[in-house]
C-alpha positions as CSV (number, residue, x, y, z in Angstrom):
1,X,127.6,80.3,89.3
2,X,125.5,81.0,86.0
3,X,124.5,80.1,82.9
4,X,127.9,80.3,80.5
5,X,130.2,80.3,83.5
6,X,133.4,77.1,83.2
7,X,132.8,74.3,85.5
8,X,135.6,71.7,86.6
9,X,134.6,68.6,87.8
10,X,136.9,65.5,88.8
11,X,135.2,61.9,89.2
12,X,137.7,60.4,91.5
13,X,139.1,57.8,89.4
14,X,141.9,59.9,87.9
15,X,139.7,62.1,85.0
16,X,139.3,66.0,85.3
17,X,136.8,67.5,83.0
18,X,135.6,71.3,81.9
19,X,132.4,72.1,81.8
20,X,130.3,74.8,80.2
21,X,126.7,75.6,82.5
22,X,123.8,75.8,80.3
23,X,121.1,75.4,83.3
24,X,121.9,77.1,86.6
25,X,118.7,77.4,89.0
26,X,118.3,76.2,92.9
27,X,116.8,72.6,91.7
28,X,119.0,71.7,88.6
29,X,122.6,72.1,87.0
30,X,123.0,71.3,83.3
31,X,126.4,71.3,81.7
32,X,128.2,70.2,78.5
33,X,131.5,69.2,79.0
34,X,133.7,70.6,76.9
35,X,137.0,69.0,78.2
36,X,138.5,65.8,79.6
37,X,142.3,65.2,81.0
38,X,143.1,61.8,82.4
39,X,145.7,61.8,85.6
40,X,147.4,58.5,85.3
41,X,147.6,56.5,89.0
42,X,150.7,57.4,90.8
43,X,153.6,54.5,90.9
44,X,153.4,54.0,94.3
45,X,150.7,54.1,96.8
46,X,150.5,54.6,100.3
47,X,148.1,52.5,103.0
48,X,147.6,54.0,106.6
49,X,146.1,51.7,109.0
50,X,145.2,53.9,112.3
51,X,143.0,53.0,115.6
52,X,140.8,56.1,115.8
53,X,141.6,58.4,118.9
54,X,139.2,58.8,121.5
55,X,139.1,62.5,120.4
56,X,137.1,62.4,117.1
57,X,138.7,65.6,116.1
58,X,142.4,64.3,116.1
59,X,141.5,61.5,113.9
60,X,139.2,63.9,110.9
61,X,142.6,65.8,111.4
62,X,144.9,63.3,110.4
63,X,142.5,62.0,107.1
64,X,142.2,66.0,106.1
65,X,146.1,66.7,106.0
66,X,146.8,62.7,105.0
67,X,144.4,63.5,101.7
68,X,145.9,66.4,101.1
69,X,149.4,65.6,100.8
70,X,148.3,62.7,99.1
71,X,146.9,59.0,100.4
72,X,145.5,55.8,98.4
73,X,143.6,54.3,101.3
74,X,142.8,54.5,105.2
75,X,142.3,51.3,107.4
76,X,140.4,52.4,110.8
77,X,141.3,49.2,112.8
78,X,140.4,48.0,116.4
79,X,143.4,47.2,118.8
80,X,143.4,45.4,122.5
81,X,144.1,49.4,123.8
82,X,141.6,51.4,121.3
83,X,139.9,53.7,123.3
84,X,137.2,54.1,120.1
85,X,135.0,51.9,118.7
86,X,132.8,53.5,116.0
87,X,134.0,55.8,113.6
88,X,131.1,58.2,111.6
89,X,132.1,57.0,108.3
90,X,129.8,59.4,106.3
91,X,131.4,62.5,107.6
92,X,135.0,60.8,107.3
93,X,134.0,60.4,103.7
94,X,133.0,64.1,103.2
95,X,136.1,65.4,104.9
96,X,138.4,63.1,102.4
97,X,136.3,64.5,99.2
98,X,136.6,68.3,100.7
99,X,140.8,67.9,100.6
100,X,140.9,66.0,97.3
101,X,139.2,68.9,95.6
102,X,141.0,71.4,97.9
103,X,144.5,69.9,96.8
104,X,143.4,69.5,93.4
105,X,143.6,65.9,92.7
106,X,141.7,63.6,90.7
107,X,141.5,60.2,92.6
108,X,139.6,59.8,95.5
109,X,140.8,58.0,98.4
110,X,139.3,55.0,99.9
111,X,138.3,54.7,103.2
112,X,136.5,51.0,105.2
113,X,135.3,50.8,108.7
114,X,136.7,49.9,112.1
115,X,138.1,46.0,111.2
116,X,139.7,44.1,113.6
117,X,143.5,44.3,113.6
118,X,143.2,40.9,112.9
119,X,142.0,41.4,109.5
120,X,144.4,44.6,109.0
121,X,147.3,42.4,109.5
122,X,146.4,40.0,106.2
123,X,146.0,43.3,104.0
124,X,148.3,42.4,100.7
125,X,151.6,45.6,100.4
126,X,155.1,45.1,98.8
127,X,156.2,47.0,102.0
128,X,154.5,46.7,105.7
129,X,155.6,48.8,108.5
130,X,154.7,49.0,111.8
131,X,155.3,52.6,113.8
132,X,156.4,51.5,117.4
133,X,157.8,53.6,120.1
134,X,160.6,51.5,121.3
135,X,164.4,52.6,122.3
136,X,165.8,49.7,121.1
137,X,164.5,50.3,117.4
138,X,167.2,51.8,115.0
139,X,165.5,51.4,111.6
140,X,164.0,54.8,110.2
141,X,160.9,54.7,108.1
142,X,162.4,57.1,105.5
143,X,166.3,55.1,105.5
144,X,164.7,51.6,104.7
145,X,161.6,52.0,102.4
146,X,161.7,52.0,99.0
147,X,160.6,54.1,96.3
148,X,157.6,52.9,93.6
149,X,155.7,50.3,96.3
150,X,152.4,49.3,97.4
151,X,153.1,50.5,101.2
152,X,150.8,49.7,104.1
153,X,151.6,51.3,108.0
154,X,150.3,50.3,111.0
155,X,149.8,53.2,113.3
156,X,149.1,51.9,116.6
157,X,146.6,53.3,119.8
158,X,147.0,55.9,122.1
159,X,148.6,53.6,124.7
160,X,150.3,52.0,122.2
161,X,149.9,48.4,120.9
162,X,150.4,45.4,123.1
163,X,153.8,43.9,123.1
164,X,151.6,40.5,121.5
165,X,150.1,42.6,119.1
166,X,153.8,43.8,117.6
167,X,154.4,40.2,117.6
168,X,151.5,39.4,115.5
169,X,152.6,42.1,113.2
170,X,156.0,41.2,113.1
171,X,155.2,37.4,112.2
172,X,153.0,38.9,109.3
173,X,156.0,40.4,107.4
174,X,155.6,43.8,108.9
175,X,158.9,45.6,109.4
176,X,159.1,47.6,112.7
177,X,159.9,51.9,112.2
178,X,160.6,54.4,114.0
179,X,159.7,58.6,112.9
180,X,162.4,59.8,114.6
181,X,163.4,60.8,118.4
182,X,160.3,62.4,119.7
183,X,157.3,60.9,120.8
184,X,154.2,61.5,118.4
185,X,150.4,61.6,119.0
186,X,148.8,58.8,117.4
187,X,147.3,61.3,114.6
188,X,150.8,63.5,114.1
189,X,152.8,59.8,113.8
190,X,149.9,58.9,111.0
191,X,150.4,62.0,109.2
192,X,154.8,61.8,109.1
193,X,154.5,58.5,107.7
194,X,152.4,59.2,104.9
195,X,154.6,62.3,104.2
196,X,157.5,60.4,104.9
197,X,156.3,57.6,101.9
198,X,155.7,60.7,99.9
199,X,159.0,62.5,100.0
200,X,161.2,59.3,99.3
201,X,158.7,59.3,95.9
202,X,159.4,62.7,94.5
């Protein structure tokens, strides 16, 4: 870009500005802004708390499409079958400013390390949902949530979380869900909740 060319810049807490450059060299940009819009927060928002797959890729996947489509906050979280421990948090947080800008929004999602699931199950949501593959589980996500809520999801390993760890979950106030019929990847389950939350929004 040069010298005269517009510049729109977003600060991630919900304010979009336009911006005329009046330096442009390899060491420096100076700008004037010339604009401001503020995006009010949305009425609801939407908490995904995931256990990292073993295969890096699946998991930047998920927080890509999640931000895109739109997300508040991601939980990484350590359960009894996690097959990951560590997440690279720095590149997580690139990947979730790359969709923001590439969807267009204003606020930037946040994003914590690995915590126990311990911790994850004391988070504060009006609504708390647990995804679990079980036959004997009628309740849809989309059929029982509400619109307008502070939602939090638990989004369990790839071998699934122990039957004491649904317990645990259950005795904290979160309500058990299924996606549908089929069985999901840990990633793909992450992503239909979160779109799921949206949709009933619109």
């Amino acid at each position: 870009m040069r010298v005269g060319d517009r510049l729109f810049i977003t600060d991630g807490q919900g304010s979009f500005y336009e911006a005329i450059i009046e330096l442009a060299d390899s060491r420096a940009c100076g700008f004037t802004i010339t604009d401001k819009r503020v995006s009010p927060a949305r009425s609801f928002s939407i908490s995904i708390a995931i256990a990292p797959t073993k295969n890096i890729d699946r998991t930047e996947w998920f927080v890509e499409k999640a931000v895109e489509l739109g997300i508040e906050q991601i939980h990484f979280m350590c359960c009894k079958n996690s097959e990951r421990k560590t997440v690279n948090l720095e590149r997580i947080q690139k990947i979730i400013v790359s969709a923001m800008k590439q969807s267009g929004q204003s606020w930037l999602p946040a994003c914590s390390e690995i915590k126990p699931y311990s911790e994850i199950l004391s988070l504060p949501a009006d609504q708390k949902f647990i995804c679990y593959v079980d036959s004997q589980n009628p309740d849809q996500l989309k059929s029982i949530a509400t619109p307008n809520q502070k939602y939090l999801v638990l989004i369990g390993p790839e071998g699934d979380l122990q039957k004491e760890e649904l317990e645990q979950a259950i005795q904290h106030d979160f309500k058990k869900v299924s996606l549908g019929t089929n069985r999901l990847r840990t990633e793909t389950a992450a992503l239909a909740a979160c779109h799921t939350l949206n949709l009933i929004n619109l």
